[in-house]
C-alpha positions in Angstrom: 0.0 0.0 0.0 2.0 2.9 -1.0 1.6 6.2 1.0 1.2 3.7 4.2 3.8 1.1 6.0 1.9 -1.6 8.3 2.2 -1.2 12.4 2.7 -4.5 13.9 2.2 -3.2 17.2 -1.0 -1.1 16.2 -1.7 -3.8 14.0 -3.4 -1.3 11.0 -1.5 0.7 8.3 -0.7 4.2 9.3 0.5 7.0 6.8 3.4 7.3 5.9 4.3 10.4 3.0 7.7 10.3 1.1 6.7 13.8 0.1 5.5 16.9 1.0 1.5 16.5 0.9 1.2 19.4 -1.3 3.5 18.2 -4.2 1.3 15.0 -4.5 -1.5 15.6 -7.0 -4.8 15.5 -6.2 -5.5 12.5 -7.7 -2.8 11.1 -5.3 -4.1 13.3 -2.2 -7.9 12.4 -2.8 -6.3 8.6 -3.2 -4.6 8.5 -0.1 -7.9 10.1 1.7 -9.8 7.6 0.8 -7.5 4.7 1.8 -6.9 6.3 5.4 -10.6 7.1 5.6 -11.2 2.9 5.0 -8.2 2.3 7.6 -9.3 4.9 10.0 -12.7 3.1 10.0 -11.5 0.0 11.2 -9.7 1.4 14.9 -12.7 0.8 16.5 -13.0 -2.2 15.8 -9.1 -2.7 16.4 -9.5 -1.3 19.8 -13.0 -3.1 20.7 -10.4 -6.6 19.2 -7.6 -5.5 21.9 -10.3 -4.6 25.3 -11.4 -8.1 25.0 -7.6 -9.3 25.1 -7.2 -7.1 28.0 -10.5 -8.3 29.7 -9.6 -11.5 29.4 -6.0 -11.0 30.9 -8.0 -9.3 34.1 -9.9 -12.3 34.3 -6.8 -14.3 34.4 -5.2 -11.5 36.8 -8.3 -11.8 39.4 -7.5 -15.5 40.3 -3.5 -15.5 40.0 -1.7 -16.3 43.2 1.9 -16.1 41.6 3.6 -13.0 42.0 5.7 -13.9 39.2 3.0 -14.4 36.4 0.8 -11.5 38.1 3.7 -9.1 37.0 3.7 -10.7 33.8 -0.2 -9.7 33.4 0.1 -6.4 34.8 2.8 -5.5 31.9 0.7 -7.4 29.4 -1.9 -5.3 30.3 -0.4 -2.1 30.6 1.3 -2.4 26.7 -2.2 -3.4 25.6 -3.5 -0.3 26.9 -0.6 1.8 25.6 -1.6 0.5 22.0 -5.4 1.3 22.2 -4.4 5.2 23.6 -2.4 4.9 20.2 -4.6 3.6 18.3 -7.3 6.9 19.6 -4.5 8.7 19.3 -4.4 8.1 15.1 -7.9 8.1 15.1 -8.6 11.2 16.8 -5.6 13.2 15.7 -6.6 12.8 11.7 -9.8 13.5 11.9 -9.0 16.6 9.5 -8.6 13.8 7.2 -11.9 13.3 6.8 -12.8 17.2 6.3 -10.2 17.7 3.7 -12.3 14.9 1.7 -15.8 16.6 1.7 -14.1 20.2 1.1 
């Protein structure tokens, strides 16, 4: 997908401009707008994938008595979380996205 490089952590593409946006031409611009619009549609659904992971990990965390395998958890947890405020992150930060294609 050119204009985009895959996130393994985030696990969606996220943009990614060899150029300045203004010496693409519009064809290119309205192109790349519509391809981040599709991705940028899917974070919800990201996130909603990775809360369940989490939920289930708390579940798992409620009833562990080692100490060891608690901490394990916790940090599990915690890097799960640090993706989805990511993720919000790319979705809320590029919402302009989405203006520039109905202007």
């Amino acid at each position: 997908m050119k204009h985009f490089e895959f996130s393994s952590r985030l696990g969606i593409y996220i943009p990614r401009l060899e150029v300045e946006w203004e010496k693409l031409t519009k064809q290119e611009q309205e192109s790349i707008l519509m391809q981040w619009e599709n991705i940028r549609g899917h974070i919800p659904d990201q996130i909603a994938a990775i809360e369940t992971v989490i939920n289930k990990k708390q579940a798992a965390l409620d009833s562990e008595d080692d100490f060891t395998v608690s901490c394990r958890l916790n940090s599990e947890i915690s890097e799960h979380a640090s993706v989805i405020n990511d993720l919000w992150l790319w979705f809320r930060q590029n919402q302009h996205v989405s203006e520039r294609m109905h202007t």
